[in-house]
N, C-alpha and C positions, 0 to 999 in steps of 0.2 A: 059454228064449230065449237065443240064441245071443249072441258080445260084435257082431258086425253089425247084429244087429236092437234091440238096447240101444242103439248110437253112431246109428241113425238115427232112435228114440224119443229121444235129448235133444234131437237135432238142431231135431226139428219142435217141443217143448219150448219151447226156448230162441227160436226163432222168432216161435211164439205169445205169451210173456211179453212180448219184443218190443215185437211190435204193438201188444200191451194198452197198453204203458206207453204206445208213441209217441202213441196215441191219448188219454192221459190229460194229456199237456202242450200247453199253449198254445203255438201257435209264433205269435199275430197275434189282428188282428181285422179282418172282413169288411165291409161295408158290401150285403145281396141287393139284386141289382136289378131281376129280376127274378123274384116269386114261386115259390115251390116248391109242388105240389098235393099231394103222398103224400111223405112228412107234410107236411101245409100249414102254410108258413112267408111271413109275409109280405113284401112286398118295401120294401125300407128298414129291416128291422130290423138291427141290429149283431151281429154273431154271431161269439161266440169260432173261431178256427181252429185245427184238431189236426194234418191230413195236408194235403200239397199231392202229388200225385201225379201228374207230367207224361206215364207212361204210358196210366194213362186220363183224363187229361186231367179232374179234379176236385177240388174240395177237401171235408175232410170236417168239417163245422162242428157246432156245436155248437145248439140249439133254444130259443132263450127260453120260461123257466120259464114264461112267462105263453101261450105258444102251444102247448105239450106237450099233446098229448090223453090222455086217461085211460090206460094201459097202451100206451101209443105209443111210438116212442122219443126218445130226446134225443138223437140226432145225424144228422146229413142229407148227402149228398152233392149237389152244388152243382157244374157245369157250369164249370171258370174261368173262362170269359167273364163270368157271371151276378154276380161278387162283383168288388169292389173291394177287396182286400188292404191292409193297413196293419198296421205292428211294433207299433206300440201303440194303446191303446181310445180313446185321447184323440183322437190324428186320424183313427181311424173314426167317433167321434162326432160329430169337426169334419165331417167329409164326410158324414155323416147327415143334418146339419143341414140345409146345403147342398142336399142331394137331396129333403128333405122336402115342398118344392112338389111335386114331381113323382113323391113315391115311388110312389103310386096311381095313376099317369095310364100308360093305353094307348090307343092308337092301330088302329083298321080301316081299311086303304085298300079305296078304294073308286072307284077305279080298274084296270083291269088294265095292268100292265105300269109302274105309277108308277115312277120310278128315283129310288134314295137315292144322294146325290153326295158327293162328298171334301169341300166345298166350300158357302159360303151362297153361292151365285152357281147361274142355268140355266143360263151354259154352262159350270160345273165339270164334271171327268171321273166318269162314273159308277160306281158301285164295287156295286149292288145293281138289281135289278127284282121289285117287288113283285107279286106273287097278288092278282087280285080275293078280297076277304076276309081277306087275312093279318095278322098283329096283330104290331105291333112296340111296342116298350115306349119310353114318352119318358123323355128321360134330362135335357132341359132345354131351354129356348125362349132363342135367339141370333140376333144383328143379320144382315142380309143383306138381298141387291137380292131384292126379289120377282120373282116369272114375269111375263109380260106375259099380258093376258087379248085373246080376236080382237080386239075394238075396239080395242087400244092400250094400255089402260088394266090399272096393277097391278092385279094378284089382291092382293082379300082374304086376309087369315092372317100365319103366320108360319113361320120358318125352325125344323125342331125338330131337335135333335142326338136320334137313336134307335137302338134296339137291335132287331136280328134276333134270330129265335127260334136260330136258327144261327149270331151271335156278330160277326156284321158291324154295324160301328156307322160312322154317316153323316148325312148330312142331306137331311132331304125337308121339301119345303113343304106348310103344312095344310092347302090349299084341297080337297083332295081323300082328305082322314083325317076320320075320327070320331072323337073324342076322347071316351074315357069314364072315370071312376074304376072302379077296383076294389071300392070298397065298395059300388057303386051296381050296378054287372054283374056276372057272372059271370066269371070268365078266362078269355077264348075261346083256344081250341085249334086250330089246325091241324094236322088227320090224316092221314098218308100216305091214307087210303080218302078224306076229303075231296079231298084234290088232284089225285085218279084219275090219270089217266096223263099228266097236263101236266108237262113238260121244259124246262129254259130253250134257246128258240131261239137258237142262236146267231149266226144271220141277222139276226134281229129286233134281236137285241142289238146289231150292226155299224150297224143305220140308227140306233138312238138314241143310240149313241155318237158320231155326228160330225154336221155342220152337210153340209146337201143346198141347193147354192149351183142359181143358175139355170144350163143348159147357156152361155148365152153367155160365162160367166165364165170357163169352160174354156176356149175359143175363145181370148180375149185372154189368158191365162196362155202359151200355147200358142204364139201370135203376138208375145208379148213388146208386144204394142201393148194398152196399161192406156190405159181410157175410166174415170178415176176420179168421174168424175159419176153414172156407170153403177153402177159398183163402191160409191157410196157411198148406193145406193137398197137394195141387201142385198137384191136380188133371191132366193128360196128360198121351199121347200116346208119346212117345221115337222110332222112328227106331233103336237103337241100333245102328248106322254104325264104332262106335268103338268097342264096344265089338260082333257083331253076335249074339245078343238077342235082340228080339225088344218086349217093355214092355205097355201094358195100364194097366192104374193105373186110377182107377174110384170109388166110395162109392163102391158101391153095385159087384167091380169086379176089381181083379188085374191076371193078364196072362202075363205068357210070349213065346216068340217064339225064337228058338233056329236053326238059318239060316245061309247057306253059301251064298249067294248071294239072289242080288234083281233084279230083272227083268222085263222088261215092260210086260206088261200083254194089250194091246190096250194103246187109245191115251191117256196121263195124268194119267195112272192106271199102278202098279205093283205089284208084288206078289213076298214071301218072301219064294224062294226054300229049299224045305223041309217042309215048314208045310201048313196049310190051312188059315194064313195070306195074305190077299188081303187089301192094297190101293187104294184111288183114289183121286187127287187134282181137288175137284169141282169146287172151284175159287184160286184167292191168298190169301185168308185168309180163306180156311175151306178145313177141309182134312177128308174123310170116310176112316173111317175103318172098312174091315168086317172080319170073320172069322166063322168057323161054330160048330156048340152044340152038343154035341151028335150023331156024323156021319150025320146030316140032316137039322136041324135048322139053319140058318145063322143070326148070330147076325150083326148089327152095330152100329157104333158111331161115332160121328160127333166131332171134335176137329178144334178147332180157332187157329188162329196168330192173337193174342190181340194188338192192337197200344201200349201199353208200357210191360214192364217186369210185373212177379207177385209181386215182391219186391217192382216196383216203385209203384201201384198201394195201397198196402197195404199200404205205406208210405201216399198218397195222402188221402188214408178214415183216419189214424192214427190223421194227420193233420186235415182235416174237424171236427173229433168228438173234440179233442183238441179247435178248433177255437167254436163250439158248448158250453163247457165246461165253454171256458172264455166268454163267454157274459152273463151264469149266474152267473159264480162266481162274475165278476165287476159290478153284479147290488145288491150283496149282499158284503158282501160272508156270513151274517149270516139273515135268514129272522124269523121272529114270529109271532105266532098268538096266539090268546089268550085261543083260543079253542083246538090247536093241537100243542103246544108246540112251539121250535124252532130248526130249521133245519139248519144248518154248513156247507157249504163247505171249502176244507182245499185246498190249492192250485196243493197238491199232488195229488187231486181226490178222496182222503177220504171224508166221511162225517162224523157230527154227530147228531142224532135228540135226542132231550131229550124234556120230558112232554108230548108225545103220549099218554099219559094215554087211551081215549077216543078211539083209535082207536084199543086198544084189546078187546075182541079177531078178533073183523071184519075184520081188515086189515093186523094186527101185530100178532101172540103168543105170548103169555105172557112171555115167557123166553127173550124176546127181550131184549137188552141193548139199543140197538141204533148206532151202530157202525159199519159202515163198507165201500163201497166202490161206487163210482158212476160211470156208462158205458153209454155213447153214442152211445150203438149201436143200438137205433131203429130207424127207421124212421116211419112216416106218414103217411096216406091214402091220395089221394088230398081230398076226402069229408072232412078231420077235417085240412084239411090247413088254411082255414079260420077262425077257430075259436082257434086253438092250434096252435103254435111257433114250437112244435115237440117231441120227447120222448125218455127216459131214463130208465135202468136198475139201481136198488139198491140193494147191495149184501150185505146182515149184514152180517159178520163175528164172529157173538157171537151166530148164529142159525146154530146147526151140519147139519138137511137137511129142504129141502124146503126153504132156506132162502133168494130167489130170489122174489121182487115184482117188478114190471113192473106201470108206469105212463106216462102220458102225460101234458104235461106245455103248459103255456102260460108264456111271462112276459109281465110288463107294466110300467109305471113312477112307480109304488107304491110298486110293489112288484112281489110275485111268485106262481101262481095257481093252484094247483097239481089237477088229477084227475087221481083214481087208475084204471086199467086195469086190466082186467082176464087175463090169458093165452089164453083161449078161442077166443081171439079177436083179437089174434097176427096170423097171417101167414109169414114163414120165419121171417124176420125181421122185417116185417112192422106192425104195429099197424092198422087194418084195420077196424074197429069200435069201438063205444064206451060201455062200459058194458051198461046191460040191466036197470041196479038198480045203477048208476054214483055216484061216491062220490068224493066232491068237499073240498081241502082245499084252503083256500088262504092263505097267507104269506104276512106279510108287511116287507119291507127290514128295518134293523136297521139305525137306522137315525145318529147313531155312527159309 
């Protein structure tokens, strides 16, 4: 033997020695989370640590004496997702402890396409979609809002913090899991041959990741003219993929569908097996829904993925009519005329007009007081942009009904120009011409 072939027999020598040692020292202790099958170790047991090995990604532990099988070995490779590492046995025990509710407990959904979220909340972001059949391991039951079920009404269950067989940990709700111990089942498996040739859709995945608002909401985003009464009915289509109901919810029509799975039906299109619900994602922000009438009719409906939430949006027109508000209050807040009294605003958004005389019964009833409330919610036609700043609802509160009149303003250095408005002239929100018979106050702001 040559001195080359000597220098590369210590080499591999000295390598081996190595090993053996590194594996003979405790660097920790583990907390398994979830079960090992060959060799079978169970999950919760505390298990000394030798190697951590970030290139294959596992650590290599050590086997409680008491679960060694006859001529088996006493050390196991462990997934590091699977283990909870700790420097010492004391707080791998403390966190055994801890886990002991739950070391046994796994979970089947029984659902397809369930999604496990960041988050105890339905509309947290979701980070997981589960396989009808796939078994994730509970790692412990924590507070959070339930799912809403079709009637309105919470789902039963609870929020469970879980482990993927792939190392994603999350939270899913348990109305739609089977919860069983280990000692009591078998540990089911999922096999790549079980799975056969299912793929995560990633179409599929885009509809359940965002909120599918009604098309009209688009509309008013669009037009910058927010109907927050509209806005605050959450008009939308729900897949349901936590509870197996998928819901729309529209004025004129609420349904629901009561589904074991969803299924592609063609490219970007699914269908909700069991009923006559059909999907299809026509872009990334608009999703058809059909479904059919009467054995024959096929309805549909067109639902959006809005650029912000419904809440930030209603907050955004809340803000505008606010900002609206104060430019006439700080050119007043009290204006008078000599002919039509004077008109108050209070910084709360009350008003108060006193000396209308003049304007019963044309404008006013005469039961009026003059008290009550001022809304920014109309907007403008562009024909009266040029000649009007924009327009306002006035709600007395001292008139049991009909006590809603509608105007449009102008202001100026001097004061505040009212011109009342029929209902007749209003579409949706907008004030889209001016009455046929106009009546004109003007207001001088108080010089006090």
């Amino acid at each position: 033997m040559n001195l080359k072939q000597n220098s590369l027999t210590l080499i591999i020598l000295i390598f081996s020695v190595l090993a053996l040692s590194s594996c003979s020292k405790v660097i920790g202790y583990g907390v398994l989370l979830w079960s090992v099958e060959d060799p079978p170790v169970l999950s919760g047991s505390v298990l000394p640590v030798y190697v951590k090995s970030n290139i294959e990604k596992v650590w290599i532990a050590g086997i409680p004496s008491s679960q060694i099988i006859e001529d088996g070995p006493d050390k196991v490779e462990i997934p590091l997702f699977q283990l909870d590492f700790f420097n010492n046995k004391r707080k791998a025990e403390a966190r055994a402890a801890e886990f002991a509710e739950y070391a046994h407990t796994y979970a089947e959904n029984l659902l397809d396409a369930l999604p496990i979220r960041d988050n105890t909340d339905n509309n947290a972001r979701r980070v997981y979609r589960l396989r009808l059949g796939e078994i994730v391991k509970v790692l412990n039951r924590v507070d959070g809002n339930p799912p809403i079920s079709g009637s309105g009404d919470p789902l039963p269950g609870d929020w469970l913090r879980v482990l993927t067989s792939d190392g994603i940990i999350g939270y899913c709700f348990s109305y739609r899991l089977r919860l069983y111990d280990q000692n009591e089942d078998s540990v089911m498996q999922i096999t790549d041959a079980e799975q056969g040739e299912e793929k995560n859709d990633a179409n599929l995945d885009l509809i359940f990741s965002n909120v599918w608002s009604a098309e009209a909401y688009q509309k008013m985003v669009n037009s910058n003219k927010i109907n927050i009464q509209l806005m605050e009915k959450n008009y939308r289509f729900d897949p349901g993929q936590e509870t197996g109901v998928a819901r729309i919810i529209l004025p004129d029509i609420e349904r629901q569908f009561r589904y074991q799975k969803i299924s592609s039906d063609g490219n970007r299109a699914w269908i909700f097996e069991g009923t006559d619900l059909r999907m299809i994602l026509t872009s990334s922000t608009t999703l058809t829904v059909q479904y059919t009438e009467g054995g024959s009719a096929r309805r549909n409906f067109n639902f959006v993925n809005l650029p912000s939430t419904v809440r930030s949006i209603i907050l955004q027109e809340n803000a505008r009519r606010e900002s609206q508000f104060r430019a006439i209050f700080n050119q007043g807040p009290a204006f008078s005329s000599t002919t039509y009294g004077t008109l108050t605003l209070i910084s709360t958004g009350n008003f108060t007009w006193t000396g209308f005389d003049l304007l019963v019964p044309q404008v006013f009833p005469e039961e009026t007081k003059g008290v009550g409330r001022i809304n920014m919610d109309l907007h403008i036609d562009e024909s009266l942009q040029g000649n009007f700043t924009g327009a306002f609802t006035l709600v007395f509160s001292d008139i049991r009904t009909n006590n809603t009149f509608y105007f449009i303003y102008a202001i100026d250095n001097q004061g505040l120009r009212l011109e009342a408005v029929p209902a007749s002239c209003i579409e949706d929100i907008t004030v889209v011409r001016r009455s046929p018979s106009p009546m004109n106050f003007y207001f001088f702001k108080n010089s006090e």
